[in-house]
C-alpha positions in Angstrom: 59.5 -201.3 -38.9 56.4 -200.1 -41.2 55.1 -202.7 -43.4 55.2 -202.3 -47.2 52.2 -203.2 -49.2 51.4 -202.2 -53.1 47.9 -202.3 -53.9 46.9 -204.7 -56.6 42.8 -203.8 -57.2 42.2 -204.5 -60.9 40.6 -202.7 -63.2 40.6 -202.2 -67.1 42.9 -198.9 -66.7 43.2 -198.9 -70.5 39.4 -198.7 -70.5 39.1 -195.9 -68.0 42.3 -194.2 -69.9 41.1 -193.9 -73.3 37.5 -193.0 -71.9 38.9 -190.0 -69.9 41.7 -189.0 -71.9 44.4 -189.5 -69.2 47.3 -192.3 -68.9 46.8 -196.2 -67.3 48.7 -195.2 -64.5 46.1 -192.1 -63.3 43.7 -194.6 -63.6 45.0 -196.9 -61.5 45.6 -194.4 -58.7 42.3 -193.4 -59.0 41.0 -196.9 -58.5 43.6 -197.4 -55.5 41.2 -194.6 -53.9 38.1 -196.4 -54.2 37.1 -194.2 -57.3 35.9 -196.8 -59.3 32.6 -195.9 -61.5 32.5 -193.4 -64.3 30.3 -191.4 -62.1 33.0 -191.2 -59.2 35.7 -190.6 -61.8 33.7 -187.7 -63.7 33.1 -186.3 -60.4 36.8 -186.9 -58.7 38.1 -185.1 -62.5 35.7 -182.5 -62.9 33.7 -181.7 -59.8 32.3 -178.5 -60.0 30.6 -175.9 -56.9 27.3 -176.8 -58.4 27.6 -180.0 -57.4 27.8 -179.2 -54.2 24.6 -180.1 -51.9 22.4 -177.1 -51.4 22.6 -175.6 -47.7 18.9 -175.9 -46.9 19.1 -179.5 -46.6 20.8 -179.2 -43.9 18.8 -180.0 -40.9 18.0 -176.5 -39.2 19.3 -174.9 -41.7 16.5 -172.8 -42.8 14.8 -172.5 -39.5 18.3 -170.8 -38.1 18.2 -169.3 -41.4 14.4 -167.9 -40.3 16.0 -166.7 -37.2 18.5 -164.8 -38.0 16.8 -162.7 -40.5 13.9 -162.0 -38.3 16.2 -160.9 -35.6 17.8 -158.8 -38.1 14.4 -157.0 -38.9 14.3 -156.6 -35.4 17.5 -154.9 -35.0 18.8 -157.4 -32.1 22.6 -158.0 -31.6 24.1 -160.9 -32.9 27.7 -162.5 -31.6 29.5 -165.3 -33.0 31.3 -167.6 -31.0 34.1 -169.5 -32.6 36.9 -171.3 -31.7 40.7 -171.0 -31.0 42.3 -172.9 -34.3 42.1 -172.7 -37.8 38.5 -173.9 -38.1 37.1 -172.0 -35.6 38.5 -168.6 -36.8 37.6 -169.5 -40.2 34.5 -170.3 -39.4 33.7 -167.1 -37.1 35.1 -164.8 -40.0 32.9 -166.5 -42.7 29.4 -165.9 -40.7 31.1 -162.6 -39.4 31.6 -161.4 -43.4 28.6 -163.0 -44.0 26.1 -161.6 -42.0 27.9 -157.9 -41.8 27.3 -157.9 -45.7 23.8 -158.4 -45.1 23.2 -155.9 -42.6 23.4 -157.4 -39.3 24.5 -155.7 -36.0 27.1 -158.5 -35.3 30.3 -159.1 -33.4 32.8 -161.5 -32.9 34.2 -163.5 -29.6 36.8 -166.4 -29.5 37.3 -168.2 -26.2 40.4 -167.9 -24.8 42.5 -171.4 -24.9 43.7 -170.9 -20.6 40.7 -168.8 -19.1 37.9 -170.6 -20.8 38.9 -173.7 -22.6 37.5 -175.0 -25.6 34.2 -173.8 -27.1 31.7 -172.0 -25.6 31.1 -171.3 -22.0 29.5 -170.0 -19.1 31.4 -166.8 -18.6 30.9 -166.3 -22.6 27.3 -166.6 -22.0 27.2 -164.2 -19.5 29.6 -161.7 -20.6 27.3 -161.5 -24.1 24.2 -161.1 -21.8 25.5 -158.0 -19.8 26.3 -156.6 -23.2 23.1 -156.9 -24.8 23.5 -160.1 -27.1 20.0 -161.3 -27.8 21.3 -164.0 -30.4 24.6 -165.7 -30.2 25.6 -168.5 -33.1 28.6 -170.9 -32.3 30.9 -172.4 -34.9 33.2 -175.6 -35.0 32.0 -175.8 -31.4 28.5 -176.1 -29.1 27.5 -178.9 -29.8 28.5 -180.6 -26.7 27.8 -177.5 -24.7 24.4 -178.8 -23.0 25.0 -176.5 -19.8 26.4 -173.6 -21.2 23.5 -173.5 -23.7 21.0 -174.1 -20.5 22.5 -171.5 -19.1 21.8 -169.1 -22.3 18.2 -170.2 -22.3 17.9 -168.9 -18.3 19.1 -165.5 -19.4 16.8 -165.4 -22.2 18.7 -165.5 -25.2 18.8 -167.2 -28.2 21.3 -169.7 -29.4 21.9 -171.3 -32.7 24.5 -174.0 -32.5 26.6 -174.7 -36.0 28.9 -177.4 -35.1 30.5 -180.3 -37.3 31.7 -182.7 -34.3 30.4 -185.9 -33.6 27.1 -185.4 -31.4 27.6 -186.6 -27.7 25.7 -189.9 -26.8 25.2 -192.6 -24.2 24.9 -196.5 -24.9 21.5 -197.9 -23.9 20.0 -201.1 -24.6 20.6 -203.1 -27.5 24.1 -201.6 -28.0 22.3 -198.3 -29.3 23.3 -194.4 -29.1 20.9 -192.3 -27.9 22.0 -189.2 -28.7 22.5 -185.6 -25.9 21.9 -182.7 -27.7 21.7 -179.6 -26.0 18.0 -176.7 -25.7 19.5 -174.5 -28.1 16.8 -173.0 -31.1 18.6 -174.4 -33.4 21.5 -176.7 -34.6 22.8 -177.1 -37.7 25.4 -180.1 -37.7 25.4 -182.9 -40.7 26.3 -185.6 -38.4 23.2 -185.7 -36.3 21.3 -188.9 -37.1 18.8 -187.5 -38.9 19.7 -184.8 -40.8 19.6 -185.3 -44.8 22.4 -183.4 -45.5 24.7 -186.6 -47.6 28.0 -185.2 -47.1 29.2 -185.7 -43.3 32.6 -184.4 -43.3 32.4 -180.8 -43.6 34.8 -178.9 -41.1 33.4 -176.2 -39.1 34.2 -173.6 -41.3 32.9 -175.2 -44.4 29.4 -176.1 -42.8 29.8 -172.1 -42.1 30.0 -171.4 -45.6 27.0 -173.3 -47.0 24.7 -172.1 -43.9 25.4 -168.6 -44.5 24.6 -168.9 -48.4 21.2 -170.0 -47.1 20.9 -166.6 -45.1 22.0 -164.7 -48.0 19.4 -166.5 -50.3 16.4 -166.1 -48.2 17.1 -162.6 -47.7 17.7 -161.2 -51.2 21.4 -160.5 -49.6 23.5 -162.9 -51.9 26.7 -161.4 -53.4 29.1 -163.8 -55.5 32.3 -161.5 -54.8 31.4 -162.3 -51.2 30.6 -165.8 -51.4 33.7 -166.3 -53.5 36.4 -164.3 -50.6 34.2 -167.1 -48.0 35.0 -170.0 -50.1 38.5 -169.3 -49.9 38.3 -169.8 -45.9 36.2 -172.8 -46.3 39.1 -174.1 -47.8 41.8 -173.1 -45.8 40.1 -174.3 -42.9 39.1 -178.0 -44.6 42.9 -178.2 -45.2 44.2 -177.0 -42.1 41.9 -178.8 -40.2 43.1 -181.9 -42.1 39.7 -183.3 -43.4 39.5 -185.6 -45.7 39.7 -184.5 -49.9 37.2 -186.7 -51.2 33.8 -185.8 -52.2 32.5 -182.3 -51.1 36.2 -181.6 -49.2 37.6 -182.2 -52.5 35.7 -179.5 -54.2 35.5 -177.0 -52.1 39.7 -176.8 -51.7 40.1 -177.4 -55.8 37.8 -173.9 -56.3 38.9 -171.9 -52.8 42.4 -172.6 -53.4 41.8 -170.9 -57.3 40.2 -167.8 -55.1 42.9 -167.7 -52.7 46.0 -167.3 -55.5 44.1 -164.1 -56.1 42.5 -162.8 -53.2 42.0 -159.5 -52.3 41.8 -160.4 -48.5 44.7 -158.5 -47.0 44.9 -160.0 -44.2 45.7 -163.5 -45.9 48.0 -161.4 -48.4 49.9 -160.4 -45.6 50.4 -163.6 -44.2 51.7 -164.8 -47.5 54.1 -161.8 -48.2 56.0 -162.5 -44.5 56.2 -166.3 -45.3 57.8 -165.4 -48.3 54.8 -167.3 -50.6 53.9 -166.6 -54.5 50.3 -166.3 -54.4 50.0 -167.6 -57.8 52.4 -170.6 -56.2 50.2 -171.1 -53.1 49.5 -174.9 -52.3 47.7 -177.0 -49.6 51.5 -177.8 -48.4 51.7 -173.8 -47.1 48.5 -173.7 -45.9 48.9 -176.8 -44.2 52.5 -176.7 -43.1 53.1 -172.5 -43.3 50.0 -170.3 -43.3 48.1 -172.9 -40.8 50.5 -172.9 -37.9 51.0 -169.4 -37.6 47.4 -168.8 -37.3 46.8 -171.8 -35.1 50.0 -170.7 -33.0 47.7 -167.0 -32.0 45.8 -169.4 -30.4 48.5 -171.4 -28.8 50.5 -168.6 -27.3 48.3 -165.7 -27.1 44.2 -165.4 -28.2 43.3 -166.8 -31.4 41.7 -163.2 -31.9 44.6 -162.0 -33.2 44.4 -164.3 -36.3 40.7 -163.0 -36.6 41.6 -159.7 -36.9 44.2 -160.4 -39.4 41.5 -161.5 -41.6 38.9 -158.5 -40.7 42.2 -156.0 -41.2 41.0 -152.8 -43.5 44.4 -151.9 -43.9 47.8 -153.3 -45.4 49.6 -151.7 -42.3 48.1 -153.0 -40.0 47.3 -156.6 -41.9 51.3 -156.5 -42.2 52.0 -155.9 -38.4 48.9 -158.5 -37.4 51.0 -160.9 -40.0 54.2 -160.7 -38.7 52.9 -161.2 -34.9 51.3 -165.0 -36.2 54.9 -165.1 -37.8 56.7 -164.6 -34.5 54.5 -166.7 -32.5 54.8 -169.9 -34.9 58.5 -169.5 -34.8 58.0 -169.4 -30.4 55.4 -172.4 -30.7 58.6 -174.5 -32.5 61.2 -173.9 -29.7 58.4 -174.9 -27.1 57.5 -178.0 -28.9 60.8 -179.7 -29.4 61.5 -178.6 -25.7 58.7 -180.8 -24.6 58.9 -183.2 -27.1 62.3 -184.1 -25.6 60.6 -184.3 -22.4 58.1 -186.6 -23.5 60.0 -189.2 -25.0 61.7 -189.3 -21.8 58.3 -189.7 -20.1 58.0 -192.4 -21.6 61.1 -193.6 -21.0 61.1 -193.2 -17.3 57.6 -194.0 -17.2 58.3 -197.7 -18.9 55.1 -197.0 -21.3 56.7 -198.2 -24.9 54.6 -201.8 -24.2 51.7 -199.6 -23.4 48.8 -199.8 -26.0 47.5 -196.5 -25.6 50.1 -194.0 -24.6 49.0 -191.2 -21.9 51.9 -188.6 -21.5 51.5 -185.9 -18.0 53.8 -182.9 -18.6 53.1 -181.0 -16.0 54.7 -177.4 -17.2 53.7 -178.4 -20.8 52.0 -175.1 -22.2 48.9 -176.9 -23.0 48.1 -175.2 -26.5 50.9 -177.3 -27.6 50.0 -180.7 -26.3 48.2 -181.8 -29.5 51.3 -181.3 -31.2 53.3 -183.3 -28.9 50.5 -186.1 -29.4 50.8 -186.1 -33.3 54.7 -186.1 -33.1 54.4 -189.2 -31.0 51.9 -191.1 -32.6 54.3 -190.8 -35.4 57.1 -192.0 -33.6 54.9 -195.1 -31.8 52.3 -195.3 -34.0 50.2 -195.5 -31.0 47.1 -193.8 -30.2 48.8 -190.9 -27.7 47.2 -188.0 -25.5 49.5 -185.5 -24.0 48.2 -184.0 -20.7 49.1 -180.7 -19.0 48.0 -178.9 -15.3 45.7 -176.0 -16.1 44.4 -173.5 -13.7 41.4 -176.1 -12.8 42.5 -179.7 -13.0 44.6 -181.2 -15.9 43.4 -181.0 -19.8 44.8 -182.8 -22.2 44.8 -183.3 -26.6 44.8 -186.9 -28.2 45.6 -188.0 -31.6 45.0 -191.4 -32.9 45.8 -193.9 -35.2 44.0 -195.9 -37.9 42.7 -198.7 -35.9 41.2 -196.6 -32.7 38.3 -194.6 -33.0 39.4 -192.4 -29.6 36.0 -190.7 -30.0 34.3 -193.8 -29.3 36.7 -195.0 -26.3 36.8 -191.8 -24.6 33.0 -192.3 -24.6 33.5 -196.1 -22.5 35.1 -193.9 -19.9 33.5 -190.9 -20.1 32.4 -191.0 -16.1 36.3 -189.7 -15.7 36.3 -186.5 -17.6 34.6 -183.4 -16.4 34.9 -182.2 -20.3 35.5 -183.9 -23.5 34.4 -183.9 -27.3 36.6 -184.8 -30.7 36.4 -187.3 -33.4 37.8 -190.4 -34.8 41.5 -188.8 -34.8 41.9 -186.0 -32.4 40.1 -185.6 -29.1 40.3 -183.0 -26.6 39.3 -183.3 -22.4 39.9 -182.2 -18.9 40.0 -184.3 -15.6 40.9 -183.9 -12.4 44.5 -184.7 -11.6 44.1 -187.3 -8.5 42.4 -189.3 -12.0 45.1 -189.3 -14.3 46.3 -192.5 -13.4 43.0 -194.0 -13.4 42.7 -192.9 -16.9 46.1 -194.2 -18.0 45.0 -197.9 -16.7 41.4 -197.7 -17.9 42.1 -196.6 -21.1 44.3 -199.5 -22.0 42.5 -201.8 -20.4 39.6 -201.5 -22.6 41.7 -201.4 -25.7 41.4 -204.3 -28.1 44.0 -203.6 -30.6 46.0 -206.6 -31.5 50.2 -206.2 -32.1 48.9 -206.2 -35.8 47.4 -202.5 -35.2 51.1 -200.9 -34.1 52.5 -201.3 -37.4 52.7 -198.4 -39.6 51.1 -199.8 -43.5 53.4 -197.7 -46.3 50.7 -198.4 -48.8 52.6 -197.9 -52.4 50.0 -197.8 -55.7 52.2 -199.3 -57.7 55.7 -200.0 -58.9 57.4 -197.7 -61.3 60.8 -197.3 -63.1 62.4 -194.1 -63.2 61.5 -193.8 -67.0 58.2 -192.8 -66.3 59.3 -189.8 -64.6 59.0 -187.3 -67.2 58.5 -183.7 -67.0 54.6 -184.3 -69.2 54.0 -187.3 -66.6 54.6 -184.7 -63.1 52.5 -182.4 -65.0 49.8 -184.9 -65.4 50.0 -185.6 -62.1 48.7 -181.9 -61.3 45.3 -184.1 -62.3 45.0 -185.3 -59.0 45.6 -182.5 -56.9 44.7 -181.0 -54.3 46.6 -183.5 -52.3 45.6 -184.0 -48.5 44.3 -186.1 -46.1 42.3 -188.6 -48.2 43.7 -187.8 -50.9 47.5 -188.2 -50.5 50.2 -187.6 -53.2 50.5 -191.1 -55.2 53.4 -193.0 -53.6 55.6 -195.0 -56.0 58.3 -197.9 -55.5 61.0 -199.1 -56.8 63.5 -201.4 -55.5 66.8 -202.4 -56.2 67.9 -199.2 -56.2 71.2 -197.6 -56.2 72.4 -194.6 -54.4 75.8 -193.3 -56.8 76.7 -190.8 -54.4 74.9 -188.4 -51.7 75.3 -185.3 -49.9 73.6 -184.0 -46.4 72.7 -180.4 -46.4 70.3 -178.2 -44.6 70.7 -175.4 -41.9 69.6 -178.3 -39.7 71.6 -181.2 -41.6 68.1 -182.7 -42.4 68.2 -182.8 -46.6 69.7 -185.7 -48.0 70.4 -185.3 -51.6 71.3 -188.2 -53.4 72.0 -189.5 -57.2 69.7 -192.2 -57.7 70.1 -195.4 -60.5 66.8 -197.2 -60.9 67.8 -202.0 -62.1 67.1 -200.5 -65.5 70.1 -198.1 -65.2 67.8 -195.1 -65.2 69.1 -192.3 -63.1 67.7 -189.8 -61.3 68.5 -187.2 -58.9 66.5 -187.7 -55.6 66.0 -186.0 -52.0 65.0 -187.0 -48.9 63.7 -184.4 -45.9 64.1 -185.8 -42.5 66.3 -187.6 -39.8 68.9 -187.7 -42.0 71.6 -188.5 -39.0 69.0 -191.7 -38.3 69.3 -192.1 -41.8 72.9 -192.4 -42.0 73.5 -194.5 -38.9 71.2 -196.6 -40.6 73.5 -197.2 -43.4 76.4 -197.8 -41.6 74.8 -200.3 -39.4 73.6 -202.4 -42.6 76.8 -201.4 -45.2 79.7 -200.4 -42.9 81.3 -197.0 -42.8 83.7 -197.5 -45.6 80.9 -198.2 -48.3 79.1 -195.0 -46.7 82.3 -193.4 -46.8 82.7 -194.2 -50.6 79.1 -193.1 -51.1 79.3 -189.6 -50.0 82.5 -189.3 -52.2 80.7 -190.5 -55.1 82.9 -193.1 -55.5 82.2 -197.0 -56.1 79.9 -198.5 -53.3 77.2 -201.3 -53.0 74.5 -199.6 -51.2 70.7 -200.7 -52.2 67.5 -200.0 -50.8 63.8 -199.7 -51.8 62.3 -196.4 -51.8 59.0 -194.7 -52.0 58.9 -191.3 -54.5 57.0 -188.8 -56.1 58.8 -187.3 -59.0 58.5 -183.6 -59.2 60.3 -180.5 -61.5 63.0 -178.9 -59.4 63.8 -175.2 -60.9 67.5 -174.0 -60.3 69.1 -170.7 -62.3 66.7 -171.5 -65.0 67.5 -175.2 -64.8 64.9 -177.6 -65.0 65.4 -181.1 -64.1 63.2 -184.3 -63.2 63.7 -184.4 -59.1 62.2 -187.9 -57.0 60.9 -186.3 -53.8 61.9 -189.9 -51.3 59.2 -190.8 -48.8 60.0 -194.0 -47.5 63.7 -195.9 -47.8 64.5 -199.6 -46.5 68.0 -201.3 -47.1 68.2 -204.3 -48.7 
């Protein structure tokens, strides 16, 4: 059972209200965060693109920068190399756009998730080489790429490495990292050790976006219509590659999500008209949970250069039929992932792993494109850290995702002798091994993990208790403050306890809404829903309150169920209705 805690870091809120001009309880949500001087709370408030850090301190920046435009006075072919999800399209379209404004003879390739794996490659290397590449520039990949990019340099070509994951190393002496960067001309990637860029957390596609506006500066090429259309996919990709919304995240979604409720991009019109999406109404939630997965699923079922050429389409027609293809794929991608979800919990299961600290799952038929999906869903289950491996063509590969407490990154790293591939961050990790290893993997892998029982359980951390009286339709609307919302900067979660449910209702093509008519100890009452398991939910209650006080409960009749619940109040429109609706997150019974 997840552990409830409310965060109680003080502050004069009264101080930071009147000075700001919003309520107390903004304030304190903001301090929650860690936003605690008037400087961070100016900037968290009113952030703006200039306050953004200029591209050329990146390191490499302006000697890739030098590069590229010589090569383009030279008239040499130019491919990008990007990567199979979200981030790596983004990120290929955004130097793509970029560089074709300015005049460049370039092209495109993504690597295809089955025949080359993750990033770039041999075959990629060679295949641009027999076509006359003299330059190629990877995004939101390369950076572990050390024989691929040897292999470049042997041919004669030129490689420029963009990359935002964490640079490979080795421990030596002293407990140090000395960092194994690969012979490419240049690499552009904030999280080397010694770049001055401050801002580590750009995605690929976002570290795209400020590189290419050096390019377009030093050349006299800079257009702000164009910058603007790239912003928007910097933002889409920092979303749907779930960075973190504080500091330069923060402001590049607030601004690209403004440009992408009026973009002219048909491509991601398209994908909006077949998902049934306002543009004026478009949120991180769709990109996140809608636009993200039908792109990502090109990737996962077919070649993620289907979901480039959505966003290169010249024409609706065609943007429409490139759209509904990503539509039909995400809705194949769902079938296959609850059919192997289902087969890994009984993995585990069979397997006897639910004492396991770190949880290694081998589905053999798994489609691999959908084995980081299966990893999240189980993390979430387990709270574990999980990876999900598959059999490819050569050997097994496999996607992790992670919890809080375990930096996989750094503990694939203690093992790395196992892996004939591997690369990720503190989160997610992807890597390949040969089969007759798995097992060694599996045993290795816990046996270096130090998390304590402490580490399994799931924190809901609450910023504070509230009474449904705050919940006013001005309130929800100040709310709209703090948005965008993501990872980092979640939706506030508020508590209340001793609540009452009055009656309830489960609805949903999939029985998985539960609406309810909520009474706050006040005698407040609100309605509220709940999205989820609700037949968990329900078993739940009759375990703790017996069928006939359920019973009474879905009739709306007399009953004495209480919990404690988690919300977010929000405005729920009906027939020109509007009415104050508590969006449940969390529910315990008391």
């Amino acid at each position: 059972m997840a552990k409830w805690v409310v965060t109680t870091k003080g502050g004069d809120f009264q101080k930071i209200a009147k000075e700001f001009n919003i309520s107390p309880i903004l304030a304190r949500i903001m301090r929650n965060r860690g936003i605690e001087t008037a400087e961070k709370i100016k900037d968290y408030l009113y952030g703006t693109l200039e306050e953004l850090s200029p591209g050329e301190l990146l390191k490499d920046g302006e000697k890739a920068g030098d590069i590229i435009l010589n090569k383009m006075k030279e008239k040499k072919k130019i491919r990008i190399i990007g990567d199979y999800d979200i981030d790596g399209v983004c990120a290929a379209y955004i130097l793509w756009k970029g560089l074709f404004v300015c005049g460049a003879a370039v092209d495109t390739a993504i690597p295809d998730r089955m025949k080359d794996g993750y990033g770039i490659n041999e075959r990629l290397i060679e295949k641009a080489a027999e076509e006359g590449i003299d330059t190629i520039i990877t995004c939101d990949n390369g950076i572990a790429a050390k024989e691929a990019v040897m292999r470049a340099k042997e041919l004669g070509l030129t490689v420029i490495i963009t990359d935002h994951h964490e640079i490979p190393y080795e421990e030596i002496e002293g407990g140090k990292k000395g960092y194994i960067l690969p012979a490419a001309d240049a690499i552009v990637n904030p999280k080397q050790p010694d770049c001055p860029y401050p801002f580590k957390n750009l995605c690929g596609a976002a570290l795209a976006y400020q590189w290419i506006q050096v390019i377009m500066k030093k050349g006299g090429f800079y257009k702000e219509d164009c910058v603007k259309e790239l912003l928007s996919f910097a933002a889409f990709a920092t979303i749907g590659d779930v960075m973190e919304l504080f500091g330069e995240n923060r402001i590049l979604v607030k601004y690209g999500m403004e440009e992408m409720r009026r973009t002219k991009n048909l491509g991601l019109k398209a994908l909006m008209e077949v998902n049934e999406i306002k543009m004026d109404q478009l949120s991180t939630y769709h990109i996140g949970f809608v636009l993200g997965p039908c792109m990502n699923a090109a990737g996962r079922l077919d070649t993620a250069r289907a979901a480039l050429l959505l966003l290169q389409a010249k024409d609706e027609k065609e943007a429409r039929q490139l759209a509904e293809n990503l539509k039909e794929y995400n809705e194949e991608r769902k079938c296959l992932t609850q059919e192997f979800l289902e087969k890994a919990h009984q993995y585990i299961e069979e397997q006897n792993l639910k004492e396991e600290k770190v949880l290694v799952i081998y589905l053999k038929d798994c489609h691999e494109s959908i084995a980081g999906i299966i990893a999240g869903r189980i993390r979430e289950a387990y709270y574990k850290p999980t990876f999900v491996l598959t059999k490819g063509e050569e050997g097994v590969k496999g996607s992790g995702r992670s919890i809080d407490t375990f930096h996989m990154y750094e503990e694939m790293t203690k093992c790395k002798e196992l892996f004939t591939k591997f690369g990720g961050h503190k989160l997610a990790a992807g890597l390949s091994l040969k089969e007759s290893l798995v097992p060694v993997f599996q045993k290795k892998i816990n046996a270096q993990c130090l998390l304590q029982e402490e580490d399994f359980v799931e924190k809901v951390v609450i910023d504070m208790r509230l009474p449904f009286s705050y919940s006013t339709e001005d309130f929800v609307e100040e709310l709209k403050v703090l948005e965008p919302f993501g990872m980092g900067n979640t939706k506030p979660v508020f508590g209340e306890k001793e609540v009452k449910i009055i009656s309830g209702k489960i609805v949903g093509k999939n029985q998985n809404v539960f609406k309810m008519l909520l009474e706050d100890s006040q005698g407040i009452r609100k309605e509220g829903i709940y999205f989820g398991d609700c037949g968990k939910l329900k078993q739940e209650l009759e375990r703790v309150y017996g069928n006939k006080e359920v019973d009474a409960m879905f009739l709306g009749k007399d009953n004495k169920i209480t919990c404690m619940i988690t919300y977010y109040p929000s405005i729920n429109e009906f027939m020109g209705r509007r009415s104050i609706q508590l969006i449940v997150q969390h529910y315990a019974f008391t």
